[in-house]
C-alpha positions in Angstrom: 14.6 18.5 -1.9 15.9 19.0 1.8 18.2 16.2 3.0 15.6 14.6 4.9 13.8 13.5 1.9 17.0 12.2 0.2 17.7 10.4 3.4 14.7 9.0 3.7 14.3 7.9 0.0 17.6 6.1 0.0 16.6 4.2 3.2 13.4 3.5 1.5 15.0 1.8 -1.2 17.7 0.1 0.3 15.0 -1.5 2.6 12.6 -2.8 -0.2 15.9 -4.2 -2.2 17.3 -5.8 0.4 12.9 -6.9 1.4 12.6 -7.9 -2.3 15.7 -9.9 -2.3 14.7 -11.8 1.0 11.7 -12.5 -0.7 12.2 -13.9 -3.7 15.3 -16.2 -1.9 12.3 -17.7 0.5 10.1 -17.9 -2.7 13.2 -20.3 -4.6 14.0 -21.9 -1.6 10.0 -23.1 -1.3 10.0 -24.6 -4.7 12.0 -27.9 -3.9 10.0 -28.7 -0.8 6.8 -27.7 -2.9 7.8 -30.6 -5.1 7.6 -32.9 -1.7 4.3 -32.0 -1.1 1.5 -34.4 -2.5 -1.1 -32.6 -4.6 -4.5 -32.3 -2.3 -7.5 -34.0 -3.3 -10.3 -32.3 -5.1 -12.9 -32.4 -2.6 -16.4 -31.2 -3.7 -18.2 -31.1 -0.7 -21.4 -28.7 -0.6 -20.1 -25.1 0.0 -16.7 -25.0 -1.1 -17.5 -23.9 -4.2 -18.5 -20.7 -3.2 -15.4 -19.8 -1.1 -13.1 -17.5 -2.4 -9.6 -18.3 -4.1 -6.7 -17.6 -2.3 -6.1 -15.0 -5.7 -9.4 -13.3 -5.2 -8.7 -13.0 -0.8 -5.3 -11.5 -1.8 -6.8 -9.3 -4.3 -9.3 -8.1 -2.0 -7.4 -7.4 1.0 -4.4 -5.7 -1.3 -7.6 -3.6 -2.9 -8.6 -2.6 0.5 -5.3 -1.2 1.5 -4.2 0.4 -0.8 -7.8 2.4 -0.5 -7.1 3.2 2.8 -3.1 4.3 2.5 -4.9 6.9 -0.6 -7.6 7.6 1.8 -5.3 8.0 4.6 -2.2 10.2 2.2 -5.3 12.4 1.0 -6.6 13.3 4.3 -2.7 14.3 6.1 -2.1 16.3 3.3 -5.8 18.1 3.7 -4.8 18.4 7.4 -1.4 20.2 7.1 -2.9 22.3 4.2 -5.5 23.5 6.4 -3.4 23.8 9.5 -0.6 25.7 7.5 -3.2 28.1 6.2 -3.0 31.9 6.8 -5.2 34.7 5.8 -1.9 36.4 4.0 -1.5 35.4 0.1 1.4 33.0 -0.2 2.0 29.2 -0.5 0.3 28.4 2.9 -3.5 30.0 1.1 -3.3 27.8 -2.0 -2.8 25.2 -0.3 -5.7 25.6 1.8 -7.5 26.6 -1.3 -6.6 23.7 -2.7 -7.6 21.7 0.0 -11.1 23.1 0.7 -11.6 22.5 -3.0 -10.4 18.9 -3.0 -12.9 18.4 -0.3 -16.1 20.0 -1.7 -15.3 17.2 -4.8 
């Protein structure tokens, strides 16, 4: 592993700690001013029924990303397999081998 990875790794995880941590402090600090907050009324007007659930909008849009970071991940590494290719044998032709055949599936 060359030191940038490691670098980058640590930094990584000391960000989504210290992200986490900020999180779930905003989360705890909510709950008391939740509490304040009157429960809304049921309305049952024509139409709301069929609108989503904050749940099933989060899920969605979460489903979505993460799609597109794959999607995304999958084609750079394509990209530098095919741009690192050679026409010698080494590391450089499996990986574009790898690629094309990644591709054609």
């Amino acid at each position: 592993m060359s030191n940038y990875v490691k670098l980058a790794t640590e930094a990584t995880d000391s960000y989504f700690a210290a992200l986490t941590e900020t999180q779930d402090s905003f989360v705890k600090a909510l709950a008391p001013f939740a509490a304040w907050v009157p429960a809304q009324p049921h309305v049952a007007a024509p139409g709301f029924a069929e609108l989503p659930t904050m749940q099933e909008t989060i899920e969605v849009g979460f489903s979505f990303t993460q799609k597109l970071l794959k999607s995304q991940q999958d084609f750079m590494e394509k990209l530098i397999a095919a741009s690192t290719a050679t026409a010698g044998n080494g590391p450089a032709k499996h990986a574009h081998a790898k690629a094309r055949s990644a591709a054609a599936s």
